[in-house]
C-alpha positions as CSV (number, residue, x, y, z in Angstrom):
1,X,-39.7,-11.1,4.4
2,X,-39.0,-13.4,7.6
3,X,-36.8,-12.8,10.1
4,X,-34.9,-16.1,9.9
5,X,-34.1,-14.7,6.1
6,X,-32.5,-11.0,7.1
7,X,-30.1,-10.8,3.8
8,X,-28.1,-8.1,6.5
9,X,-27.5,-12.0,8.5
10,X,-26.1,-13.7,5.3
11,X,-23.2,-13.3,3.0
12,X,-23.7,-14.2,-0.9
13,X,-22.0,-17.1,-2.4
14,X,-18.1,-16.3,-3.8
15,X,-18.1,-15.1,-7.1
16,X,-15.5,-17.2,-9.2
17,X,-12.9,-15.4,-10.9
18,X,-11.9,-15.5,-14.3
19,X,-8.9,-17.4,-15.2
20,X,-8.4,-14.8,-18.2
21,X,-8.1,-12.4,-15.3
22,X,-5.8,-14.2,-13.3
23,X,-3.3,-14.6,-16.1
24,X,-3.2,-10.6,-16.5
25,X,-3.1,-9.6,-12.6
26,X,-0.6,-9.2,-10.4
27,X,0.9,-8.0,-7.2
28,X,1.0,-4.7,-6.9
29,X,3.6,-4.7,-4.0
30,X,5.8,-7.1,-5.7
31,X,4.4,-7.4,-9.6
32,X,4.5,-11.3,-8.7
33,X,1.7,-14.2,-9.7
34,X,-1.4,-14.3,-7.8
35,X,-3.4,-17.7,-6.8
36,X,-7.3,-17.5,-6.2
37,X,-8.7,-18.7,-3.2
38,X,-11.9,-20.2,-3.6
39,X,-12.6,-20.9,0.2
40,X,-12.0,-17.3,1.4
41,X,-12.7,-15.2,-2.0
42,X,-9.1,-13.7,-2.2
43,X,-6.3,-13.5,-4.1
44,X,-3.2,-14.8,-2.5
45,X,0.4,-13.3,-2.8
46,X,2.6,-15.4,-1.8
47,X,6.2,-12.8,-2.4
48,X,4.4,-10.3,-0.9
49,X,2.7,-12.3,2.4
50,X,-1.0,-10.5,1.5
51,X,-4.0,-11.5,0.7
52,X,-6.5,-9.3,-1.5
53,X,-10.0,-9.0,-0.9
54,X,-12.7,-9.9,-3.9
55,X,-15.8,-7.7,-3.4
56,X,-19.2,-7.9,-5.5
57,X,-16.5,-9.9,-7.8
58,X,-14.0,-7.3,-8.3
59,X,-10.5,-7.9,-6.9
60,X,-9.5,-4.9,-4.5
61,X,-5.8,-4.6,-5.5
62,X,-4.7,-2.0,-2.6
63,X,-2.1,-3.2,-0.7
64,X,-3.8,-1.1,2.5
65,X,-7.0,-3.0,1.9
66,X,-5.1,-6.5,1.6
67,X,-4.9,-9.1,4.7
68,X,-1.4,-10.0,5.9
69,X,-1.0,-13.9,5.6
70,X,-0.6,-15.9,8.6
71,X,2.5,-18.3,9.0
72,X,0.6,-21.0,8.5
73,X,-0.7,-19.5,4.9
74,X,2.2,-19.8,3.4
C-alpha cells in the first residue's frame, strides 16, 4: 500500500438507497415521508427539521444520531 492511498484518508462512494425502502420508512419523530439525499447520504425530514445519517448503507433512524437541518435546508 502507498501512502497517497491510506483508505483511513478516503471515504467510500454513497451507497444508493432503495426506492422500495424509501416507500416503507419514515420519521420516527414525526412518522412523516422521508427524501434521500444523494449529495450527503441522508435521509431528510423535512416535519421534523433532521437529517438521518446512512452508514455502510443502512439508514440510522435515531433521532439522537440525526443532524438538525440548517435554515437554509429547508
Amino acid at each position: 500500500m502507498t501512502a497517497d492511498k491510506d483508505p483511513a484518508m478516503t471515504s467510500p462512494p454513497p451507497t444508493a438507497v432503495d426506492p422500495r425502502l424509501l416507500e416503507i420508512l419514515v420519521c420516527p419523530v414525526t412518522r412523516g415521508p422521508l427524501e434521500y439525499d444523494r449529495t450527503r447520504n441522508e435521509l431528510i425530514s423535512r416535519s421534523a427539521r433532521l437529517a438521518y445519517p446512512i452508514r455502510d448503507g443502512a439508514p440510522v433512524m435515531l433521532p439522537d444520531e440525526a443532524r438538525p437541518l440548517e435554515e437554509g435546508e429547508a
